[in-house]
C-alpha positions in Angstrom: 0.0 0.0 0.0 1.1 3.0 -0.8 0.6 5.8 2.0 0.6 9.4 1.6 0.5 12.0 4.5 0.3 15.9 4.5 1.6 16.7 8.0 2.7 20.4 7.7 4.7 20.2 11.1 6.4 17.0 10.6 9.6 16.4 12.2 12.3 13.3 12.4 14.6 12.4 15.6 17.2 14.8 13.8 14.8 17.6 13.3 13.1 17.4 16.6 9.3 17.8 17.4 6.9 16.3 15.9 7.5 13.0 16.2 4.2 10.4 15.7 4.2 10.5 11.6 7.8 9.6 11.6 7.1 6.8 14.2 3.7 5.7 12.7 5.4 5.7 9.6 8.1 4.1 10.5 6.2 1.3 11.3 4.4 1.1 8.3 7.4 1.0 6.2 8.8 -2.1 8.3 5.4 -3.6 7.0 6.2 -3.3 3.9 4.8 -0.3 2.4 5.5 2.8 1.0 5.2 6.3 2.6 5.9 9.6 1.5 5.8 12.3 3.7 4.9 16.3 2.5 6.0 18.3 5.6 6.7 22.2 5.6 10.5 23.5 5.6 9.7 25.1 8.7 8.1 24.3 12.0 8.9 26.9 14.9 8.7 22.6 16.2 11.9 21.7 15.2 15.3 22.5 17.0 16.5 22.3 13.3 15.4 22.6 10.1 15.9 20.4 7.2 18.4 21.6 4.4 17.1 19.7 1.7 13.9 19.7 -0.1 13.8 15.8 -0.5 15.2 12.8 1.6 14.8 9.3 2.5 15.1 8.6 6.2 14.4 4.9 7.3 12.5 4.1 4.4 10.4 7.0 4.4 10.5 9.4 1.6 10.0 12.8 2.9 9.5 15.9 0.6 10.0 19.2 2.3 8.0 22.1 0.8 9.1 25.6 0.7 7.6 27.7 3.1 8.5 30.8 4.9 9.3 31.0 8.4 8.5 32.9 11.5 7.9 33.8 14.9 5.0 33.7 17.4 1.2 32.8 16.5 0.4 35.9 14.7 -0.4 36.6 10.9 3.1 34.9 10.0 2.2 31.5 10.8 -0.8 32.0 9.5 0.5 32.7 6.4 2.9 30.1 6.3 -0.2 27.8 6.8 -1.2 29.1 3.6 1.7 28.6 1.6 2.0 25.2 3.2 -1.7 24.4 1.4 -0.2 26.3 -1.8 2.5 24.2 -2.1 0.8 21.2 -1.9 -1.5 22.6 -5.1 1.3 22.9 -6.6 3.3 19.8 -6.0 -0.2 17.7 -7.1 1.3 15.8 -9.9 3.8 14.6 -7.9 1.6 12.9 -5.3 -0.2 11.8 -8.4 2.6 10.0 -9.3 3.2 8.2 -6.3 0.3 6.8 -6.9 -1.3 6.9 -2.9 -3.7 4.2 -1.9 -4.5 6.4 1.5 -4.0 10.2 1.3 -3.8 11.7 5.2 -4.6 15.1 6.1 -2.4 15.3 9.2 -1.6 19.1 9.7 -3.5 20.7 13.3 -5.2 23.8 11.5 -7.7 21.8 8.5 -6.7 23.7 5.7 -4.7 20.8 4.1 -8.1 18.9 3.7 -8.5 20.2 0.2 -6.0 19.3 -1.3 -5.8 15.9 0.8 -8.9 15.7 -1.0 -8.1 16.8 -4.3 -5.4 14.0 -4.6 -6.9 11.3 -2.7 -10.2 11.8 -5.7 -7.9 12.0 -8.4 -6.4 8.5 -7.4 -9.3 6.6 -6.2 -7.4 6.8 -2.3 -8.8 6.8 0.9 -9.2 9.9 2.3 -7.9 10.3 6.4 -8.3 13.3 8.3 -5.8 12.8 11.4 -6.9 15.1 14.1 -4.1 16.3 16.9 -6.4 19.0 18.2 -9.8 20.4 17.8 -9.4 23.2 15.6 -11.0 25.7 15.5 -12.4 24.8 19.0 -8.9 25.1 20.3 -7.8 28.5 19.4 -11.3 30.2 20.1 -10.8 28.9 23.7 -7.3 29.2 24.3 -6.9 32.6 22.3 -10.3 33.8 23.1 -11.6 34.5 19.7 -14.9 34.9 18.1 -16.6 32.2 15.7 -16.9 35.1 13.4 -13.3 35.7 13.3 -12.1 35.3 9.4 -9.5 32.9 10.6 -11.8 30.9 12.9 -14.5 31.2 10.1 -12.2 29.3 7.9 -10.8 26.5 9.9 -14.7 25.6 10.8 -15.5 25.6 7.1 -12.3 23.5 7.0 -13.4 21.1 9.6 -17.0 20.8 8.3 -15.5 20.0 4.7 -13.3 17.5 6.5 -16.0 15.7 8.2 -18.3 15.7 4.9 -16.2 13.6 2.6 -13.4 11.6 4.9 -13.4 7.9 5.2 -12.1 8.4 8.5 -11.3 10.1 11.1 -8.4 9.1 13.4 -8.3 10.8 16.3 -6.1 11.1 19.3 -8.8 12.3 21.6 -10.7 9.7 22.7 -13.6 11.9 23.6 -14.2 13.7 20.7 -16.9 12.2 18.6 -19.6 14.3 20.4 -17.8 17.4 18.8 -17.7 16.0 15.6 -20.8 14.4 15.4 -22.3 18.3 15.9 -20.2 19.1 12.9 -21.3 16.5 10.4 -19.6 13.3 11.0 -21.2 10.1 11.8 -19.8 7.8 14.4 -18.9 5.0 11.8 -16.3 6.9 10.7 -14.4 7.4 13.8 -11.2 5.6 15.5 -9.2 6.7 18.6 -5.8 6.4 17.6 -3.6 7.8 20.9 -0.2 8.8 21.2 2.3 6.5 21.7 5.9 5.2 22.1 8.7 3.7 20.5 9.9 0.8 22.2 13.6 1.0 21.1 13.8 4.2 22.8 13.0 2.5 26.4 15.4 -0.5 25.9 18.9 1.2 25.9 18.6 3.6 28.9 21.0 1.9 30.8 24.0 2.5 28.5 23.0 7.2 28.4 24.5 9.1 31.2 22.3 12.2 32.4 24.1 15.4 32.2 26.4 15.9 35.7 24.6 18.8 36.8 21.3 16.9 36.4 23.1 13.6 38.0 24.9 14.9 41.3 21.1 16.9 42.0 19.4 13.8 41.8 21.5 11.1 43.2 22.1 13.4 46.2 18.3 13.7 46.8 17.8 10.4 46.5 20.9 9.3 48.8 19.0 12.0 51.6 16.4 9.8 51.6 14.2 12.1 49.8 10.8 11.5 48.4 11.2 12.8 44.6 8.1 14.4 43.2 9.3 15.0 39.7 8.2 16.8 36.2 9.6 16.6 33.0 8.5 18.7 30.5 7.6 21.6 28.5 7.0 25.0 31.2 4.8 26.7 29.9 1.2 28.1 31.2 -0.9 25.2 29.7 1.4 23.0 32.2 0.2 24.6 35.6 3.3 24.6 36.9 2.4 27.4 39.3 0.8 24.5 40.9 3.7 22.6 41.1 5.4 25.3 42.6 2.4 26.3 44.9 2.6 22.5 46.4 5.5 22.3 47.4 5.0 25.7 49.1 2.1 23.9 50.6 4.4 20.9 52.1 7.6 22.6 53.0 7.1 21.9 56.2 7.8 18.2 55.3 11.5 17.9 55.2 11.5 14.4 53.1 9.7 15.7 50.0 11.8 17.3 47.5 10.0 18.5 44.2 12.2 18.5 40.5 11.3 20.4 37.4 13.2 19.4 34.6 12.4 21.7 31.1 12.5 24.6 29.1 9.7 27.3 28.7 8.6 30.6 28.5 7.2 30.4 32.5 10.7 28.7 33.3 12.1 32.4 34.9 9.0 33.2 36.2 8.6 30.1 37.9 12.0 30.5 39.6 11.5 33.7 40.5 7.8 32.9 41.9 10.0 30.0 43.9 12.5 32.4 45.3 9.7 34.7 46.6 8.6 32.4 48.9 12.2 31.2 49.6 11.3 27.5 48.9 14.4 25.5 49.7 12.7 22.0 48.4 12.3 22.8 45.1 15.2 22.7 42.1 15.0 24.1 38.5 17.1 21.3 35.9 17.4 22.1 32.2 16.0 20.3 29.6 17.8 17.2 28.2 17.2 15.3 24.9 13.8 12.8 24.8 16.4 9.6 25.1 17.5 11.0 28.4 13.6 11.1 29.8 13.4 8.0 30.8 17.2 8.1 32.9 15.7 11.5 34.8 12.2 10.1 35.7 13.6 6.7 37.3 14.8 9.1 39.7 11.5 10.0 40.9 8.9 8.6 43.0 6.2 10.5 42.0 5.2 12.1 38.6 3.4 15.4 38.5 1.3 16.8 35.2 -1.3 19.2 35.4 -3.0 21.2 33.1 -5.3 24.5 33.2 -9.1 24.5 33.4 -10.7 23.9 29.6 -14.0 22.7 28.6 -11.4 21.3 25.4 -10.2 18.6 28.2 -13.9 17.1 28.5 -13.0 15.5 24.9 -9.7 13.6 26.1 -6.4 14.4 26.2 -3.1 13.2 24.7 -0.2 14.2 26.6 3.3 12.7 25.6 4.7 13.0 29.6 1.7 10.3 30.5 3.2 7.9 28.7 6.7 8.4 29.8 5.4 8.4 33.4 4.0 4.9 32.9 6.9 3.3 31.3 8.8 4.4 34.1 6.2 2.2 36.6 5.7 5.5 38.8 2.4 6.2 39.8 1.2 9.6 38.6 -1.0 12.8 40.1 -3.2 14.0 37.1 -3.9 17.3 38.1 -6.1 17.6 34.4 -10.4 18.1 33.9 -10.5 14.7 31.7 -13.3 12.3 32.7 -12.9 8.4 32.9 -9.0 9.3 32.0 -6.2 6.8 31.7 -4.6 6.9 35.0 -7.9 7.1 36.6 -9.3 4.1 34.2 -5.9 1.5 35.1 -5.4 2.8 38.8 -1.7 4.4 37.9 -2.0 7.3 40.0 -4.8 9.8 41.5 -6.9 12.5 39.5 -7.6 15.7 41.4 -9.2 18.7 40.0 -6.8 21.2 37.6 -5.8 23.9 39.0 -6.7 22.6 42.9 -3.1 23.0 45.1 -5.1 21.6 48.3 -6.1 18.4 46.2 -2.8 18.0 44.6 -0.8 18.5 48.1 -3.4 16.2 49.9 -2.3 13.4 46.4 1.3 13.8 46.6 0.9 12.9 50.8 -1.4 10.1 49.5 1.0 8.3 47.5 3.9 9.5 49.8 2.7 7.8 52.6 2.5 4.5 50.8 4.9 1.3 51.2 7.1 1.3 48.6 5.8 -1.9 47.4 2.4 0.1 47.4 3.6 2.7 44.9 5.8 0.2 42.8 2.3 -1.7 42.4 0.4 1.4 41.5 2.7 2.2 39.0 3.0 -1.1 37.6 -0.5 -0.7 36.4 0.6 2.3 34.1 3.2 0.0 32.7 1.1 -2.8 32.0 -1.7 -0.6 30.3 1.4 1.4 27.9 3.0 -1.6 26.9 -0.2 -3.9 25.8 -2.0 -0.5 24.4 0.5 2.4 23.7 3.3 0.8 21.5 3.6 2.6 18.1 4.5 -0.9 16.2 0.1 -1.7 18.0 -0.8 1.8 17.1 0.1 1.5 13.7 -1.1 -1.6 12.8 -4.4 -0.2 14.5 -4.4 2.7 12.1 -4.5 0.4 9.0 -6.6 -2.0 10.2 -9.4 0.6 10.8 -8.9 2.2 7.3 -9.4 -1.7 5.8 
């Protein structure tokens, strides 16, 4: 089968963020078919960007169209979604010529469903709409703007179109078919297709070394006799680290808890600074480190953290990357996130509290503090168990394919 994807932020390990259509495809490749990849030549994703307009990585053809770059969420990258949807006018015949048997629209913003479209009718293709977020739900709530925005205007006509003439929809919310439904799309067309991992990259952490500022911190902690409560992560406001921060103000009082905040952000400085205020001595600020090291920093801890703000968008699932990582690391978690029926609350991992709640995620972190350490290896065994039989990219992507068949 041959498999074409428009994913305007694509990325590869080299490139950096995103990663799930090089690991889906990936997989699909080792299956024996052929991919191509149409991905834009900038994404403000990526830590770099690609120098060539056409490569093969892994068995995956990747064609990287011009686009121009830029800075922020303003008009730029709004043009540069644009162009993106130009380009991929213009590069038609090619796509033609690779002759697709699926054609996946895979971008966030749902522009790219016309000419997903186009192509996938000109070659008699199944036609997959891939949806990361809920645009334009997402940017009306998160940037506060009207339905009768020209931009937000668009995308809806975009997502309407979408849900008119796909064969599917995979999406990696599990709770969003009750959105979709509202705009057109019946519920035979829908698959939950979550995030995932790549098992490789859990079964050589033994032979990495974490950097020596990261290791003394952590190793010294740990040889106190601490109780690690650890994040690693992007820290940014969508995070509620301020609640992370705001806990262990909470429980300073408790001289075993020590709370770790590894990552990069635009709230990292204000964060600090909000930790110096209250002249917290239990907390410590660690720099980011590449996504092989994750796994090396979070055996460190004994408890994960991730929160999020409050957002009627959680109420249609949620898809964070840091879950998983938590799980294969068999520590149990405190989901500080609005999702009903979530993951860690569904397979007992960890405890849900309310987002945004310090009392509730204090009272958690005691919870699972207090517990044997047999206790807490068993709770987060159960994370484990449920990303290893569910989460694997090599399952997710034969899951993909099987519900386009």
């Amino acid at each position: 089968m041959n498999i074409l994807m428009l994913s305007h932020y694509a990325g590869a390990p080299q490139y950096g963020m995103e990663y799930r259509s090089y690991y889906m495809s990936r997989e699909w490749v080792k299956a024996g078919h052929k991919v191509m990849i149409a991905g834009a030549s900038f994404s403000h994703l990526r830590k770099q960007q690609p120098a060539v307009e056409r490569e093969n990585l892994e068995g995956i053809e990747y064609l990287w169209l011009k686009t121009r770059s830029y800075e922020g969420n303003g008009l730029a990258r709004v043009l540069t979604m644009v162009h993106f949807v130009l380009e991929c006018y213009r590069n038609k015949q090619l796509f033609i010529d690779f002759k697709p048997d699926v054609v996946i629209a895979s971008s966030v913003y749902t522009f790219d469903i016309y000419p997903a479209h186009y192509i996938a009718k000109k070659c008699g293709a199944k036609l997959i709409y891939e949806v990361h977020d809920l645009w334009p739900l997402s940017p009306m709530v998160i940037g506060g703007y009207s339905k009768y925005h020209p931009f937000i205007w668009l995308l809806q006509r975009g997502e309407n179109y979408a849900y008119k003439h796909v064969d599917l929809v995979v999406s990696m919310l599990d709770k969003a078919f009750p959105h979709m439904q509202r705009h057109g799309l019946d519920e035979k067309r829908f698959v939950c297709v979550p995030n995932g991992y790549l098992a490789e990259e859990w079964s050589n952490t033994d032979t990495q070394q974490l950097p020596q500022q990261h290791l003394e911190l952590l190793q010294s902690l740990q040889a106190e006799g601490k109780t690690l409560i650890g994040f690693a992560g992007g820290l940014t406001q969508s995070t509620a680290m301020q609640v992370f921060v705001e806990a262990a103000d909470k429980l300073r009082s408790n001289p075993n808890l020590s709370f770790i905040a590894i990552g990069q952000g635009p709230q990292k400085e204000e964060l600090i600074q909000m930790a110096n205020d209250k002249k917290l001595t239990n907390i410590y600020f660690l720099p980011s480190i590449p996504k092989t090291l994750i796994p090396k920093a979070i055996s460190y801890f004994d408890i994960c953290y991730m929160g999020g703000v409050h957002s009627i968008l959680h109420k249609y699932g949620t898809s964070f990357n840091k879950m998983t990582d938590y799980m294969l690391s068999q520590k149990p978690i405190i989901m500080s996130v609005d999702e009903p029926d979530s993951v860690v609350q569904g397979c007992g991992c960890g405890i849900q509290v309310e987002a945004e709640n310090v009392d509730q995620v204090a009272k958690a972190i005691m919870d699972i503090a207090s517990l044997s350490k047999e206790d807490r290896t068993t709770m987060g065994r159960k994370g484990y168990d449920y990303a290893v039989e569910h989460l694997e990219y090599a399952t997710l992507a034969k899951q993909f394919l099987q519900s386009i068949k």
